[in-house]
VOZA-99848 format. One line per field, with one value per atom (N, C-alpha, C): residue in one letter; atom name; x, y, z. Coordinates in pm, whole numbers, plus 50000, padded with zeros to 5 digits. Layout:
r: A_... $
a: CA_... $
px: X_... $
py: Y_... $
pz: Z_... $
This chain:
r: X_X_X_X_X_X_X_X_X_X_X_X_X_X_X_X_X_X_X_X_X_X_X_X_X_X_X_X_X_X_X_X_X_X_X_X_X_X_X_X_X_X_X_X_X_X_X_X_X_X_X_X_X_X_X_X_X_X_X_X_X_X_X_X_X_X_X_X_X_X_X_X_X_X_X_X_X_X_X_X_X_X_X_X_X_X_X_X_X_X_X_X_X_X_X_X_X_X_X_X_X_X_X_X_X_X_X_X_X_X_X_X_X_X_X_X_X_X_X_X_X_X_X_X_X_X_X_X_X_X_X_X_X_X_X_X_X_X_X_X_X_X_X_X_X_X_X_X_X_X_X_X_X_X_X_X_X_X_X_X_X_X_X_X_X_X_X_X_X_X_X_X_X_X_X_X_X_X_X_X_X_X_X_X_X_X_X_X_X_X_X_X_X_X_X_X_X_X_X_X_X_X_X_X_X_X_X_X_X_X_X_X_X_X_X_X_X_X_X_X_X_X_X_X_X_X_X_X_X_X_X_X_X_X_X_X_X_X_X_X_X_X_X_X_X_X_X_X_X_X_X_X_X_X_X_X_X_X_X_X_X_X_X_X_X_X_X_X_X_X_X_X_X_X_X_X_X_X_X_X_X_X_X_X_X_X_X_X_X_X_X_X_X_X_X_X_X_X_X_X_X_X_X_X_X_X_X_X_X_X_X_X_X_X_X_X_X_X_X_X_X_X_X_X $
a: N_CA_C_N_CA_C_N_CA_C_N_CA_C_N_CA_C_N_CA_C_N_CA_C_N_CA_C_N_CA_C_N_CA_C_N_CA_C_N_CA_C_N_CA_C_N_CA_C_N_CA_C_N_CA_C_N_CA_C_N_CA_C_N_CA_C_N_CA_C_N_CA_C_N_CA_C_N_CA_C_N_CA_C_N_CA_C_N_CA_C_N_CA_C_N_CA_C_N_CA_C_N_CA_C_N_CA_C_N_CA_C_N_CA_C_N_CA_C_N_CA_C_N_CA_C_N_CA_C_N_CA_C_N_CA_C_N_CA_C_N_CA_C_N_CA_C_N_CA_C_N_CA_C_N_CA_C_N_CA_C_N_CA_C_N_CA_C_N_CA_C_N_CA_C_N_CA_C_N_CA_C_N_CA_C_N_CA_C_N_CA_C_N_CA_C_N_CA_C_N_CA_C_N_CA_C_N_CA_C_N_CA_C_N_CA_C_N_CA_C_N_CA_C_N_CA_C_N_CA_C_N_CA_C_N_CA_C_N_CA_C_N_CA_C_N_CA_C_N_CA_C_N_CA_C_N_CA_C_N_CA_C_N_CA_C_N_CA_C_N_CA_C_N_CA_C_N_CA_C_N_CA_C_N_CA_C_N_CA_C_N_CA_C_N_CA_C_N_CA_C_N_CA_C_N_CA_C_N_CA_C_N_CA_C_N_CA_C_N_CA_C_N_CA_C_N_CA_C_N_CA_C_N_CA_C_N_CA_C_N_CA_C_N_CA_C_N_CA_C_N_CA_C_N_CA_C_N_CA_C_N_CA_C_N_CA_C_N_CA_C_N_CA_C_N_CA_C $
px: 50084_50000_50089_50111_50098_50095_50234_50188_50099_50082_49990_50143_50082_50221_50163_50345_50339_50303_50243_50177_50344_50295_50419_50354_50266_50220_50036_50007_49879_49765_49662_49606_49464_49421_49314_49276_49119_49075_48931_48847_48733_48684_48701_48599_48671_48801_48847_48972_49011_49105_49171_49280_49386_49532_49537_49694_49771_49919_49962_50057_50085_50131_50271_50328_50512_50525_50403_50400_50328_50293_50261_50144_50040_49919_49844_49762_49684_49558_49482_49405_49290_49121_49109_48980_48869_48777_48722_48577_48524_48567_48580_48636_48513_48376_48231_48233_48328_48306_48417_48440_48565_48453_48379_48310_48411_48516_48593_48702_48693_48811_48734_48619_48516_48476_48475_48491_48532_48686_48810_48811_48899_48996_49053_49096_49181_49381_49327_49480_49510_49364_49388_49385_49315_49368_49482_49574_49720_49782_49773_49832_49836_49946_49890_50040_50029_50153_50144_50224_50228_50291_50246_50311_50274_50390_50402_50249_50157_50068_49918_49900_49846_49902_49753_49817_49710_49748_49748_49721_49574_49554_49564_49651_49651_49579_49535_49464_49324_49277_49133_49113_49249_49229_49164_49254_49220_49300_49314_49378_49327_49366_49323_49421_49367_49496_49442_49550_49588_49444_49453_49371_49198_49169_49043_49032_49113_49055_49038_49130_49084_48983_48904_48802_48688_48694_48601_48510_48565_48528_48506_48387_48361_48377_48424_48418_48311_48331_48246_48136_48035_47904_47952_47990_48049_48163_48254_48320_48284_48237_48187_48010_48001_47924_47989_48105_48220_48264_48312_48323_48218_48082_47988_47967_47956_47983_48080_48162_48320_48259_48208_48184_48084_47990_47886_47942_48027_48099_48166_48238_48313_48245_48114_48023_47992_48061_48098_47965_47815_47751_47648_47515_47405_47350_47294_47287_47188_47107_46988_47118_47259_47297_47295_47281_47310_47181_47061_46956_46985_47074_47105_47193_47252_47370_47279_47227_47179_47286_47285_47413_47431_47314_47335_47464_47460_47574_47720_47786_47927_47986_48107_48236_48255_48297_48290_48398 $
py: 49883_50000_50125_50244_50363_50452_50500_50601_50734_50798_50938_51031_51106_51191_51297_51404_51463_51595_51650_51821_51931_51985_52101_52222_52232_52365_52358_52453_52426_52566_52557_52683_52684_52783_52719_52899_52883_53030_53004_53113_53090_53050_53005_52941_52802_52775_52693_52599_52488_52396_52355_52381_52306_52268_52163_52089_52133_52191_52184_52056_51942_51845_51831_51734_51703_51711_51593_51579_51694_51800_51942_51988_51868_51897_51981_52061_52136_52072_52058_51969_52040_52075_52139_52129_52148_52111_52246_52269_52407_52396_52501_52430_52398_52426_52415_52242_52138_52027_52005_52098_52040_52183_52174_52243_52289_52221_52233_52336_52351_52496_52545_52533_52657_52752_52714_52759_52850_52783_52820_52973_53038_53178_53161_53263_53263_53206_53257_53246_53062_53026_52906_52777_52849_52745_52816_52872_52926_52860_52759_52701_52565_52512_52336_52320_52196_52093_52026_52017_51902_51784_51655_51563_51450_51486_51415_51423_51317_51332_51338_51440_51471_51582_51675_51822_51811_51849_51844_51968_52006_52151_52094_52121_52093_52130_52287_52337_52291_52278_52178_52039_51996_51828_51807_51866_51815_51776_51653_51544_51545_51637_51593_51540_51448_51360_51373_51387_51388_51282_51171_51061_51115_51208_51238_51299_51432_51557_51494_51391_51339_51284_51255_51181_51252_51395_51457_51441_51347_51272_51456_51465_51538_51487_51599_51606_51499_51406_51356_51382_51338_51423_51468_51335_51364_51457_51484_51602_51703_51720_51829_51893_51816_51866_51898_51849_51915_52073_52078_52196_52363_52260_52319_52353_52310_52301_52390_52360_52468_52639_52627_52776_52830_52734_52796_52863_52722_52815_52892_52940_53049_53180_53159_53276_53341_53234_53253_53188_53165_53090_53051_53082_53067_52942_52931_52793_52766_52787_52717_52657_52664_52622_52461_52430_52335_52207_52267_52247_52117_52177_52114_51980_51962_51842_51748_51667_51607_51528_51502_51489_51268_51252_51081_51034_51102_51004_50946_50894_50837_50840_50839_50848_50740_50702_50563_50472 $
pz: 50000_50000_50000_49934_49925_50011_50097_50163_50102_50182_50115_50125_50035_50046_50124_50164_50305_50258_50348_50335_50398_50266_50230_50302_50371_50401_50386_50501_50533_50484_50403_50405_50506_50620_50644_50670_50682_50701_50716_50674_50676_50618_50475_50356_50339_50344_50299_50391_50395_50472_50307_50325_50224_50288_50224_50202_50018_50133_49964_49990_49875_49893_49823_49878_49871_49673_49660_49463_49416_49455_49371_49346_49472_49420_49546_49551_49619_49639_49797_49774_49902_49827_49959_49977_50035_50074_50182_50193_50304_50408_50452_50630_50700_50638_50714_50749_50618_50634_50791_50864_50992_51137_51116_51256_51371_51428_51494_51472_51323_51251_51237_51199_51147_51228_51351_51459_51605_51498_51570_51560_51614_51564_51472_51393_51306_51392_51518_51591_51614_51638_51660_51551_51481_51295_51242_51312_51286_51321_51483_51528_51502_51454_51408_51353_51366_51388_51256_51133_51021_51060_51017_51078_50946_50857_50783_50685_50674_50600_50664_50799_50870_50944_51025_51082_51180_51290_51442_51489_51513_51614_51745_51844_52020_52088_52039_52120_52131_52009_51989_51920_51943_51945_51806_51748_51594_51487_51451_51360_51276_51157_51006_50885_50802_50727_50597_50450_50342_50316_50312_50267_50323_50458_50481_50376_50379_50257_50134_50095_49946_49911_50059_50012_50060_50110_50099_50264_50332_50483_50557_50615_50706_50811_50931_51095_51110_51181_51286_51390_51372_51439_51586_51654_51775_51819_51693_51728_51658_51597_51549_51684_51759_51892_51972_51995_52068_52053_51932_51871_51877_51919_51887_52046_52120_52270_52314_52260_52327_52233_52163_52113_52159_52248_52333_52415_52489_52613_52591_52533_52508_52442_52423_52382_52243_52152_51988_51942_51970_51935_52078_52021_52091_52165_52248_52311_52246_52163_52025_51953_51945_51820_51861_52011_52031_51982_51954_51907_51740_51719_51560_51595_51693_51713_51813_51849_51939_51980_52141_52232_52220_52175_52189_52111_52068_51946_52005_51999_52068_51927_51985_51881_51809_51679_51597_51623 $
């Protein structure tokens, strides 16, 4: 099997999450599909760790990899309620938003 090749540099902001990659290709997807960046600050989708063919936010526990974005894989319901949770508390987002995520779900 094929490693994925490694991310040369990360673009992330408000409309968009991209990997630029080792073989030359640019690869990118909304950031709406990652709730957890969408979220974020701009300071805190600044902060992130490349690690080979995956990138690492610490501050909000977020692992995203070359092979998700290619395939288009959205955030996880369960973390993406997380996400949605931490922006209540922090006052970025109404406690109706919590209305849209229902809390049953467990992690896969």
């Amino acid at each position: 099997m094929q490693m994925p090749p490694a991310i040369t540099n990360v673009v992330v902001n408000d409309e968009l999450l991209g990997f630029h990659l080792e073989d030359g290709r640019f690869i990118s997807v909304p950031v709406a599909f990652y709730p957890t960046l969408a979220l974020a600050t701009p300071e805190e989708r600044g902060r992130f760790e490349i690690n080979g063919s995956s990138v690492y936010w610490p501050e909000l526990d977020a692992d995203i990899g070359v092979e998700g974005l290619l395939a288009g894989v959205r955030e996880h319901h369960y973390y993406a309620r997380k996400a949605v949770e931490r922006a209540v508390r922090m006052g970025r987002l109404p406690k109706t938003a919590l209305e849209k995520f229902p809390s049953k779900l467990e992690p896969a």
